[in-house]
Short mmCIF file of the C-alpha atoms (twelve columns), coordinates in Angstrom:
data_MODEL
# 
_entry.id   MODEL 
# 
loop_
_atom_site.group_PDB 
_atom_site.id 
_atom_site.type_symbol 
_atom_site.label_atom_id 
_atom_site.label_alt_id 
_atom_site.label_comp_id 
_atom_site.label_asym_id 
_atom_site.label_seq_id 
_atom_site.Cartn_x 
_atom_site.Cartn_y 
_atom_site.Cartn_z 
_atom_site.pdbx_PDB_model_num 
ATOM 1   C CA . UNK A 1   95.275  77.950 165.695 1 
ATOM 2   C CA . UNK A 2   98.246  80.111 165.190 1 
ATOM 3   C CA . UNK A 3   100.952 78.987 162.247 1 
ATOM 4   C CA . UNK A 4   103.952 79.638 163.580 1 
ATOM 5   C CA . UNK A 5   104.909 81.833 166.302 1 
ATOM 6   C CA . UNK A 6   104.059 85.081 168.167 1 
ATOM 7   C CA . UNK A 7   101.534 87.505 170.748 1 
ATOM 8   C CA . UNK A 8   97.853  87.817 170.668 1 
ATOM 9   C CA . UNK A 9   95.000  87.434 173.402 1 
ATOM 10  C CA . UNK A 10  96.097  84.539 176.399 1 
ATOM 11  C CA . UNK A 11  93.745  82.347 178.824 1 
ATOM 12  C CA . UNK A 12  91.845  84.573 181.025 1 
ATOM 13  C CA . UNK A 13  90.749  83.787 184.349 1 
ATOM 14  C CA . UNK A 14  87.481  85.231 183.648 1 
ATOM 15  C CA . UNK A 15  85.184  82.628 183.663 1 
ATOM 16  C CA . UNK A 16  82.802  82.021 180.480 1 
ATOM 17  C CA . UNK A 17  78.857  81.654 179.933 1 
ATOM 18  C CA . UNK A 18  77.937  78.634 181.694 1 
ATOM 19  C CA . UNK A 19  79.970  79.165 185.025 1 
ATOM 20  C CA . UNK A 20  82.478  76.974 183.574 1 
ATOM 21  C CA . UNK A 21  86.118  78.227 183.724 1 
ATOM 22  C CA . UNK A 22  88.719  77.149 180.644 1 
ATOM 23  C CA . UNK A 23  90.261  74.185 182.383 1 
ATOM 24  C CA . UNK A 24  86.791  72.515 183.222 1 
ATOM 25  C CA . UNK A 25  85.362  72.715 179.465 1 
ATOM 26  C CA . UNK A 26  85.442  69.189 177.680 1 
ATOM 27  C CA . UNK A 27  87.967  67.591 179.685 1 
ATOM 28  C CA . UNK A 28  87.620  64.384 177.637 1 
ATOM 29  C CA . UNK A 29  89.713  67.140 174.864 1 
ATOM 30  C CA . UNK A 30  92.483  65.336 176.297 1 
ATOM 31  C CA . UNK A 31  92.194  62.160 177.371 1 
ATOM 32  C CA . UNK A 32  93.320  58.958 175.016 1 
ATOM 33  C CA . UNK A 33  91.237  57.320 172.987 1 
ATOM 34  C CA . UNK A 34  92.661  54.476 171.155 1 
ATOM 35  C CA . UNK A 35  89.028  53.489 169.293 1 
ATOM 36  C CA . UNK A 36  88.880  56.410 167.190 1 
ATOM 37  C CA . UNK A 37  89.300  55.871 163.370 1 
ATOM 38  C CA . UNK A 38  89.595  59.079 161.926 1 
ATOM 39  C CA . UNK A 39  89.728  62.759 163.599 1 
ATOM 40  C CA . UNK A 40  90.123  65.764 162.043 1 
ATOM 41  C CA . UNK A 41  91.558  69.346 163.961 1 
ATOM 42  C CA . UNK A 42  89.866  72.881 162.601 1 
ATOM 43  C CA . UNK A 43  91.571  75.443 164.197 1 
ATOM 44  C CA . UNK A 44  91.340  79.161 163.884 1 
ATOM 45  C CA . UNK A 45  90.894  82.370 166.100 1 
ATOM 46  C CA . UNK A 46  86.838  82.204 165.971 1 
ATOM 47  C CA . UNK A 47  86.712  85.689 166.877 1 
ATOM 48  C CA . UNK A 48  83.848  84.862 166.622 1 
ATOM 49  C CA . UNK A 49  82.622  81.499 165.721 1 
ATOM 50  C CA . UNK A 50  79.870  82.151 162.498 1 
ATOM 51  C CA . UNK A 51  77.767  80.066 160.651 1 
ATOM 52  C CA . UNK A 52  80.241  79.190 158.341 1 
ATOM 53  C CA . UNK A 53  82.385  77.675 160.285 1 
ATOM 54  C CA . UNK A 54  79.349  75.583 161.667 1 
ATOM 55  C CA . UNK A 55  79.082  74.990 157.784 1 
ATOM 56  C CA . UNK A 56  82.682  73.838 156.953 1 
ATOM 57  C CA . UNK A 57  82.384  71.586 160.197 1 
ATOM 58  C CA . UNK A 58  79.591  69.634 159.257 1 
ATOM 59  C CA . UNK A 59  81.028  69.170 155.887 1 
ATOM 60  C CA . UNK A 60  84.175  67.799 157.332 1 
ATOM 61  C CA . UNK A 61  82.038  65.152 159.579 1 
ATOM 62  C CA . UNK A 62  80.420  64.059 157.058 1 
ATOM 63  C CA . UNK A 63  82.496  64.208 154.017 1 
ATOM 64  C CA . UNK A 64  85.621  63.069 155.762 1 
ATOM 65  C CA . UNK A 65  83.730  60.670 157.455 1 
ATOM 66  C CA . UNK A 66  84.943  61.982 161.090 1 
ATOM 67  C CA . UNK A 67  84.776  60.487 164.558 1 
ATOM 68  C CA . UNK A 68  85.484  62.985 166.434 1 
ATOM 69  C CA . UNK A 69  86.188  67.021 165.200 1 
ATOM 70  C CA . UNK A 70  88.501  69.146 167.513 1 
ATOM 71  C CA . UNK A 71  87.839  73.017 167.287 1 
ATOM 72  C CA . UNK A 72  90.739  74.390 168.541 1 
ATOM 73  C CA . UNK A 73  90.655  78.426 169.211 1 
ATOM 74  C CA . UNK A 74  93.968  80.224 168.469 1 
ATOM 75  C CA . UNK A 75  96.279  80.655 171.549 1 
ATOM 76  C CA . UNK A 76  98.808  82.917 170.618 1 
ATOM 77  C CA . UNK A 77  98.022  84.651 167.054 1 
ATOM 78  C CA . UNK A 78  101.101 86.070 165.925 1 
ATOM 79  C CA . UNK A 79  100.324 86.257 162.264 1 
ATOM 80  C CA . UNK A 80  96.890  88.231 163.313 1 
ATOM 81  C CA . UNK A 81  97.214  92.457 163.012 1 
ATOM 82  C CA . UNK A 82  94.884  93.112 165.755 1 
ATOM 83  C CA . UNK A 83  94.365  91.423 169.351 1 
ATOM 84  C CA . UNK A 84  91.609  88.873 169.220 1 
ATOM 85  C CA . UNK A 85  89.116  88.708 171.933 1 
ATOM 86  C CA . UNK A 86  89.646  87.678 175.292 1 
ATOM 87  C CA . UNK A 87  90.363  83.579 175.769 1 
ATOM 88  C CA . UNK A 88  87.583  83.235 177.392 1 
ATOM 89  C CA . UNK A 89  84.950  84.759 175.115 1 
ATOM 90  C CA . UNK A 90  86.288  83.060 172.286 1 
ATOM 91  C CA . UNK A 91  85.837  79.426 174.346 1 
ATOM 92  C CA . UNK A 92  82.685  79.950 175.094 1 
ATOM 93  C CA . UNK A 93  81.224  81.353 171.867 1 
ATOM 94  C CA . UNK A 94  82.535  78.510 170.102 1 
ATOM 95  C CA . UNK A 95  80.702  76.657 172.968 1 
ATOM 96  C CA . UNK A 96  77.396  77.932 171.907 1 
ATOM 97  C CA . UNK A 97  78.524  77.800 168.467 1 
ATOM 98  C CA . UNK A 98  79.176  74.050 168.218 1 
ATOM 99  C CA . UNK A 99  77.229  72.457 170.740 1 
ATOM 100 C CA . UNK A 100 74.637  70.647 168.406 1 
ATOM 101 C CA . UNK A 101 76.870  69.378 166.088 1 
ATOM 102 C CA . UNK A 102 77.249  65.533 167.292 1 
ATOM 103 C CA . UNK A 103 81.059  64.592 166.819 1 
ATOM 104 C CA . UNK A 104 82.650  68.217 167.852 1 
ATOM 105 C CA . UNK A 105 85.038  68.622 170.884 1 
ATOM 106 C CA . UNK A 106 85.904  72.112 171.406 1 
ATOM 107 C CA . UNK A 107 89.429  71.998 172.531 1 
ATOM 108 C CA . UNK A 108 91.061  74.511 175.036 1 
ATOM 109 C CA . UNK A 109 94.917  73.117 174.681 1 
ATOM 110 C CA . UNK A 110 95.805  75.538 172.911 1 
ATOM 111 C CA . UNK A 111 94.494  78.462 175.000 1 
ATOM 112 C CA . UNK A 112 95.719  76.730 177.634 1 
ATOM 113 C CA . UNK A 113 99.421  76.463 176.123 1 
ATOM 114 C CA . UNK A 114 101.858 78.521 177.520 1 
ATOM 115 C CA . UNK A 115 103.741 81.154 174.881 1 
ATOM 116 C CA . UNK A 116 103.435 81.166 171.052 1 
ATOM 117 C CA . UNK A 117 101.175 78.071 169.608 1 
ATOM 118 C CA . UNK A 118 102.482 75.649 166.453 1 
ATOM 119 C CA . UNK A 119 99.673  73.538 164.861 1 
ATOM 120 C CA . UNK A 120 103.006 71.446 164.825 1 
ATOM 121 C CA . UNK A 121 102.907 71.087 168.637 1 
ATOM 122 C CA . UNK A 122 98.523  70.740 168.488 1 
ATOM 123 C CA . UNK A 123 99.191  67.828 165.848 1 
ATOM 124 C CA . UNK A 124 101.874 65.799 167.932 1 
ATOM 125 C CA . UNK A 125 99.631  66.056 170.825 1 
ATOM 126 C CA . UNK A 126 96.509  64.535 169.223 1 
ATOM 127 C CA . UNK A 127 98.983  61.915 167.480 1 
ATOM 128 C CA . UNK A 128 99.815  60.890 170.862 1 
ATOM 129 C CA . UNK A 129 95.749  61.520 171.885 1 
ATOM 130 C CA . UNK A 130 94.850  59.144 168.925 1 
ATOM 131 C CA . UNK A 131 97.729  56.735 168.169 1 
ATOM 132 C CA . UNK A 132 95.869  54.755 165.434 1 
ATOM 133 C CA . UNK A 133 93.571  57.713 164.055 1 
ATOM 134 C CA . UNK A 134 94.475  59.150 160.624 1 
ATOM 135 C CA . UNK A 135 94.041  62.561 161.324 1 
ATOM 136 C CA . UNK A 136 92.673  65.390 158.875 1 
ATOM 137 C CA . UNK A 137 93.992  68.832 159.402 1 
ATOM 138 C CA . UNK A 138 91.426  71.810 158.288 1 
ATOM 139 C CA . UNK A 139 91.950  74.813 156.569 1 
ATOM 140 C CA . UNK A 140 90.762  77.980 154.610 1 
ATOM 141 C CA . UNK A 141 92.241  78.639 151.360 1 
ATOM 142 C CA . UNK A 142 93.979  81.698 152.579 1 
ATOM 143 C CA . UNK A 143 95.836  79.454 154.990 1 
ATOM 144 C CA . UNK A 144 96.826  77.234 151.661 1 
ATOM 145 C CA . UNK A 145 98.173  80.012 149.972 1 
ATOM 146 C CA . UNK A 146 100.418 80.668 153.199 1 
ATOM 147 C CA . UNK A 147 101.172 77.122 154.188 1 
ATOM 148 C CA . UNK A 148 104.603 76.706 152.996 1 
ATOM 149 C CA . UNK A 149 105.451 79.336 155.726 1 
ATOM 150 C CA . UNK A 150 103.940 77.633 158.545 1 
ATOM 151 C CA . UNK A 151 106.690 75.956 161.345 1 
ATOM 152 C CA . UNK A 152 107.646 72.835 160.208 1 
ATOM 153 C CA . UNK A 153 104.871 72.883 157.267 1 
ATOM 154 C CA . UNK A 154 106.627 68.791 155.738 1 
ATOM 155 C CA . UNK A 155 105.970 68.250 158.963 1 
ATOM 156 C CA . UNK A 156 102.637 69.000 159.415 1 
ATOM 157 C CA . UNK A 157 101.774 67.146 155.975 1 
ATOM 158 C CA . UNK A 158 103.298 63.637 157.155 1 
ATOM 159 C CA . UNK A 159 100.999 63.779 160.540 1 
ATOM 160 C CA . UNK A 160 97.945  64.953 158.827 1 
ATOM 161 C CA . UNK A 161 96.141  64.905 155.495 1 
ATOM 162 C CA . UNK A 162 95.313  68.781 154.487 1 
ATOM 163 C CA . UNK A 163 91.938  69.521 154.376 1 
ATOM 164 C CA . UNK A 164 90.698  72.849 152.182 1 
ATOM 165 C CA . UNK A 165 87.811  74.549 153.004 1 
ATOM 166 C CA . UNK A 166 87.348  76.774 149.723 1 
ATOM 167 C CA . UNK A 167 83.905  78.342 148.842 1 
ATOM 168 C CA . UNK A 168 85.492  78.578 144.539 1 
ATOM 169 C CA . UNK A 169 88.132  77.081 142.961 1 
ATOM 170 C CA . UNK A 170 89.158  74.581 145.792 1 
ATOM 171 C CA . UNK A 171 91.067  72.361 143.730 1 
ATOM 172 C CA . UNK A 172 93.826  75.256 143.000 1 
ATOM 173 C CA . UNK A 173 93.981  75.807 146.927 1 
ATOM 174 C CA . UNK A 174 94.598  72.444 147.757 1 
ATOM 175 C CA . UNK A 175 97.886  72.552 145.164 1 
ATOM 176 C CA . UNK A 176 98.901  75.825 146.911 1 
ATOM 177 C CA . UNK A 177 99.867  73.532 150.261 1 
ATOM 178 C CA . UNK A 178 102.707 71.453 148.034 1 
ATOM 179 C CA . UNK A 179 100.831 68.268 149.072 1 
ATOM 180 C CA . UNK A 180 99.431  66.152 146.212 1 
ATOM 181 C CA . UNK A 181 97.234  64.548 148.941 1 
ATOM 182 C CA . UNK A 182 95.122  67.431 149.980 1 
ATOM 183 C CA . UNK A 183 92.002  67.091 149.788 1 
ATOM 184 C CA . UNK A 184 88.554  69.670 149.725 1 
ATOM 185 C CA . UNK A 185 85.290  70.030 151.009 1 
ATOM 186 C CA . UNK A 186 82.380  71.051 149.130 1 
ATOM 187 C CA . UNK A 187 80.748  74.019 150.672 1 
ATOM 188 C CA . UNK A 188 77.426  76.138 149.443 1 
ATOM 189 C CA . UNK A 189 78.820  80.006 148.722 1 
ATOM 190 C CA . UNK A 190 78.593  81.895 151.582 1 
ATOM 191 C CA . UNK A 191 79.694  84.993 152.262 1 
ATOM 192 C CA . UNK A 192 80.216  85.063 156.056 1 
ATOM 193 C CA . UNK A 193 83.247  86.164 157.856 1 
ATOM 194 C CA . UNK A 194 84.141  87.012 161.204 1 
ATOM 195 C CA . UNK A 195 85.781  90.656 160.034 1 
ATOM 196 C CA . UNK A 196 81.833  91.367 159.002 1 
ATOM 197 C CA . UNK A 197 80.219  90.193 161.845 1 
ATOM 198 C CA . UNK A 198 82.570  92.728 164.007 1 
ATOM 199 C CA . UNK A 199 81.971  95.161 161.256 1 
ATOM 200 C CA . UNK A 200 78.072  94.675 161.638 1 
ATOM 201 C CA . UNK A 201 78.009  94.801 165.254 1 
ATOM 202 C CA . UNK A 202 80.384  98.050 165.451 1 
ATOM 203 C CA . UNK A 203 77.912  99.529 163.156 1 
ATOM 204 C CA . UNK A 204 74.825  97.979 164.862 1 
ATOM 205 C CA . UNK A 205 73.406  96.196 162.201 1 
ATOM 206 C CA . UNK A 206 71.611  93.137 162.145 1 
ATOM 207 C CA . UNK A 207 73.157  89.578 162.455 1 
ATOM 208 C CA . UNK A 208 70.626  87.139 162.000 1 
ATOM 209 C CA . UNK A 209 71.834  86.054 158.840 1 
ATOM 210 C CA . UNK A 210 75.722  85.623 159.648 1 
ATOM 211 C CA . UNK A 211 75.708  84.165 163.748 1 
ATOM 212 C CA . UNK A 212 73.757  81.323 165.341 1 
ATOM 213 C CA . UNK A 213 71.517  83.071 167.592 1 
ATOM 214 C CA . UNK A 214 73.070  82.209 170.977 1 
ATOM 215 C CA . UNK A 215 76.432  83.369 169.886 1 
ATOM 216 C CA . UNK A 216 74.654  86.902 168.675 1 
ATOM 217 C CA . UNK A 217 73.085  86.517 172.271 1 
ATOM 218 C CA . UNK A 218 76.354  86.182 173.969 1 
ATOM 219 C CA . UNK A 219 78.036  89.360 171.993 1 
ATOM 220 C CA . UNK A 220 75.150  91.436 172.952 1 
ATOM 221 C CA . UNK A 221 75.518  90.404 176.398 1 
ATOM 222 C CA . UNK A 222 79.007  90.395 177.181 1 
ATOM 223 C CA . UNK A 223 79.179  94.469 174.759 1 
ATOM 224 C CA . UNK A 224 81.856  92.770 172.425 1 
ATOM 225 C CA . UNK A 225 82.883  94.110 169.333 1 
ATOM 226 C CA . UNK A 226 81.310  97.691 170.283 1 
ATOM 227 C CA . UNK A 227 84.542  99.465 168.530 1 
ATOM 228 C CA . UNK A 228 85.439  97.843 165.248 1 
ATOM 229 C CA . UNK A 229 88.946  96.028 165.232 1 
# 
C-alpha cells in the first residue's frame, strides 16, 4: 500500500498459482457489506508475504477484535528504491500466505488501480464498502515515523484508527503518527523481513524459519528473487 504517490511494479496479465487471474481473486474484496462491525486494512508491498506478517495479522483479528482483515498489496510503490515483484506474484503469494487465517480478504484494488496508489483513495473505498464499520488502519513503526508525510495523513486519521505493529517500544511509534488515538499490537520479537528472505534466497540459504512453506514453494517454483534486489 503505497503512501503517497509514484512508479513501481503494475497488474500483470500473467496469471498466478491457482489458474486464477487478478480480477477473479476474492471478488467479494469489493462488494458491500453493511453487517460488518469492525474491519481493519494491512497494506504493504509483501514482496514477499513472511511469517510475520501472518503474525501481525492474527494479532490484529484478535486483538482488534476484527470482522473482516483486508491485505492489500502495494500498487504503485513510489516511496520503494527498487521495483517490487511482478503484480501477480505478489497476489498470489499473499494467497498462499493468508489462506488459513479465518477473517482475511486479500484485496487486489489496489493492483488493480490505475496510476500511483493513496491509502487515502484504499480508505474512502472501504468507507463506502463498509458504511457502518469502524475501520482500523495497520502499520509498521517505520511507516509511523513517516506518517506525517503520507497524502492527506489528517485525513487518513479521521477515517481510520492507526494501528502499530512494533516488535519494541510500540508505545513511542504510535505518538510518532500525531494521533493520540493510535493504538498497538502486541507481537512476540521476531526478526523476519522480506529484505532477508530475498537476501536468503539470492544466497541460497534456507527459509524454513522465515516463509510459510507454500510461499517458499511458490519462490522456488516461479525462480524469484535469484539476483538480490
Amino acid at each position: 500500500m503505497a503512501s503517497s504517490s509514484g512508479t513501481a511494479s503494475r497488474a500483470s496479465d500473467r496469471t498466478p498459482a491457482g489458474g486464477h487471474r487478478m480480477s477473479d481473486l476474492h471478488p467479494d474484496a469489493d462488494a458491500a457489506d453493511t453487517g460488518l462491525r469492525r474491519v481493519g486494512l494491512f497494506g504493504g508491498a509483501f514482496d514477499p508475504p513472511h511469517l510475520a506478517h501472518q503474525a501481525v495479522a492474527r494479532a490484529a483479528l484478535t486483538q482488534l477484535r476484527l470482522d473482516r482483515l483486508h491485505i492489500v498489496p502495494t500498487g504503485d510503490a513510489w516511496h520503494k528504491p527498487r521495483a517490487l515483484s511482478a503484480a501477480a506474484d505478489r497476489l498470489a503469494m499473499c494467497q498462499l500466505a493468508f489462506a488459513d487465517i479465518a477473517g482475511v480478504c486479500v484485496d487486489a484494488r489496489e493492483l488493480r488501480r490505475a496510476g500511483p496508489t493513496y491509502t487515502i483513495d484504499t480508505l474512502a473505498e472501504l468507507r463506502a464498502q463498509y458504511p457502518q464499520a469502524e475501520l482500523f488502519l495497520q502499520i509498521g513503526s517505520d511507516q509511523a515515523a513517516a506518517f506525517h508525510t503520507w497524502r492527506h495523513a489528517a485525513e487518513i486519521g479521521q477515517l481510520a484508527t492507526i494501528v502499530i505493529a512494533a516488535r519494541s517500544d510500540a508505545r513511542a511509534a504510535a505518538t510518532q503518527t500525531g494521533f493520540a488515538s493510535a493504538r498497538t499490537l502486541k507481537l512476540p520479537p521476531m526478526p523476519h523481513s522480506a529484505t532477508a528472505v530475498r537476501q536468503r534466497v539470492a544466497a541460497r540459504q534456507p527459509l524454513d524459519d522465515l516463509l510459510p512453506a507454500a510461499v517458499a514453494r511458490y519462490i522456488a517454483d516461479h525462480h524469484l528473487y535469484q539476483t538480490n534486489r
